[in-house]
N, C-alpha and C positions, 0 to 999 in steps of 0.2 A: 504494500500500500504506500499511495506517494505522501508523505508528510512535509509540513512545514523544513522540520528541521532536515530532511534529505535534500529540501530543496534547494532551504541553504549554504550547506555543508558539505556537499557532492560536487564532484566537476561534472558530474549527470546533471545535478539539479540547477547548478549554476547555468550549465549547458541549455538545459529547458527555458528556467524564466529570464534568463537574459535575453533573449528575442522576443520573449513574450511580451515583457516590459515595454520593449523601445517599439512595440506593434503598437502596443495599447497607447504610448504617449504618443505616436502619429495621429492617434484619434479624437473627434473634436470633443469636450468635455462634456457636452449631451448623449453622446454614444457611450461614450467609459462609464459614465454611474449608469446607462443603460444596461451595457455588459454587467455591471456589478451589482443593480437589480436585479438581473436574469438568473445571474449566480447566486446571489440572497433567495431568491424564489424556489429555484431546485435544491440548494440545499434544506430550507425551511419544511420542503415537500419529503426528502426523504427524511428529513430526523424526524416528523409528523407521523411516518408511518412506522420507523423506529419504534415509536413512543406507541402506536396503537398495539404492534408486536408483543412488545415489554408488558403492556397491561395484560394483552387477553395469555400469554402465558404465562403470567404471576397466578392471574384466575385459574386457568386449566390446572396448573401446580397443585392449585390449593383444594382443587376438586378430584384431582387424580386424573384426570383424561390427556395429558399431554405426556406421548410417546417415546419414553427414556431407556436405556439398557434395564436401567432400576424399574419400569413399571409395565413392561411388555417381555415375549418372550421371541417377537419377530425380529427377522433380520434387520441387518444396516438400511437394504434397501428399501424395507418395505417402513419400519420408520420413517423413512425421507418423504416416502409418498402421504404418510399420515401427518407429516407435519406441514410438507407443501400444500395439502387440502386444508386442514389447520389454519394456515395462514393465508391462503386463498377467502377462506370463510369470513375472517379478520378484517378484510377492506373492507368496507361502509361505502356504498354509495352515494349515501348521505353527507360524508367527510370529505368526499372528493368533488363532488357539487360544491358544497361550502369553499374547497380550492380553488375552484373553478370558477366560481361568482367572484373568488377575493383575487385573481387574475384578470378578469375583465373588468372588475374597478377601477383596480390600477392604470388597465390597457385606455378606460374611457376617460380616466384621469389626466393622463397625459395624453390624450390625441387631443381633450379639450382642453386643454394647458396650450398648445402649440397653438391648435386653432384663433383660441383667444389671444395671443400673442401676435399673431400675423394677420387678426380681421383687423386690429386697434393698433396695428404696428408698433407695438409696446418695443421701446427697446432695452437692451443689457443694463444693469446696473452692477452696482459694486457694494460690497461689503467691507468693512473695517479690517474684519481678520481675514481676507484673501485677498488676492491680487489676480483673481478669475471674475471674468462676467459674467454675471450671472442673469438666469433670465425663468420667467416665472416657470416655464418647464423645468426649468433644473431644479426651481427651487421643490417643485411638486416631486418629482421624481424622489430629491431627497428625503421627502415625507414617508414615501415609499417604504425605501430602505430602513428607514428607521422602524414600522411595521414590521418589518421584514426581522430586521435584527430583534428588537425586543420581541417577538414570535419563539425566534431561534434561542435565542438566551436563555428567557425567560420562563420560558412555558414548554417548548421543547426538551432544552438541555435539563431541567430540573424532572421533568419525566422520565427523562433516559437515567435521573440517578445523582448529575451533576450539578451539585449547586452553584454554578457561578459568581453571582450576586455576593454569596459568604463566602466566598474564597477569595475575592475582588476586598472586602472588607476584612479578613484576617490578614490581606497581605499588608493594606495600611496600619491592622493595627499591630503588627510585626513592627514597620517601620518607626511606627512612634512609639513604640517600647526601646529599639536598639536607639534611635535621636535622644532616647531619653535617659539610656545606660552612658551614651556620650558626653550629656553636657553634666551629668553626675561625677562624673571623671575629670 
């Protein structure tokens, strides 16, 4: 699996995002948080179904019906077929509708971000902390992202198990314990 740190740390991985980089900065800054929307969405989409996996087989656990060496006497392969139905059964229609409308929100969010931007020829503005133009579709799209990211953080990563949010605050309050062993000294 490709990771951060491989990608770093490798002359592969350097190998990789080095072009990949100077691809994305030829791109105009509406396309990149596009690109990086896109990538917020399909990631959000699979840790969402992560997350629906984890539930119904913490459940089956707890009922006995999910297919382990320990609670069947069938083979490997026929296992796999109880688990692939198992988790076939697991998707929601209803879940992926809900993706699907929260897809086309966004999509009619920003085709009506642009629209109104070029019926009223609204033009770029600028911000205090960038030195990018911005312009009411970017700024919509970032809205986006931010959905997207507190999705994944928040509501995701904490269903898969990991708490971010208190790990984000145990590392602050790490910091101002050791700032505090310092100025003791």
């Amino acid at each position: 699996m490709l990771t951060a740190k491989k990608l770093t740390t490798t002359t592969k991985g350097v190998a990789i995002s080095a072009p990949a980089l100077v691809l994305l900065s030829n791109f105009h800054i509406e396309k990149q948080v596009l690109l990086f929307l896109s990538a917020l969405i399909i990631v959000d989409f699979v840790t969402g179904i992560l997350v629906s996996f984890k539930i119904a087989k913490d459940e089956a656990k707890k009922k006995g019906k999910f297919a382990t060496k320990e609670t069947t006497q069938h083979g490997f392969f026929a296992r796999l077929l109880f688990k692939i139905k198992f988790y076939y059964n697991v998707i929601e229609s209803g879940r992926l509708r809900l993706s699907l409308l929260k897809m086309t929100m966004y999509m009619f969010a920003i085709i009506g971000a642009k629209t109104i931007q070029s019926m009223f020829k609204i033009k770029p503005f600028g911000f205090s902390f960038s030195d990018a133009e911005w312009t009411i579709t970017i700024v919509i799209m970032c809205i986006c992202c931010i959905f997207e990211i507190h999705s994944i953080v928040i509501e995701n990563a904490k269903g898969l198990g990991y708490d971010l949010i208190d790990k984000v605050f145990s590392v602050f309050k790490s910091y101002k314990d050791i700032k505090k062993e310092f100025k003791e000294e």
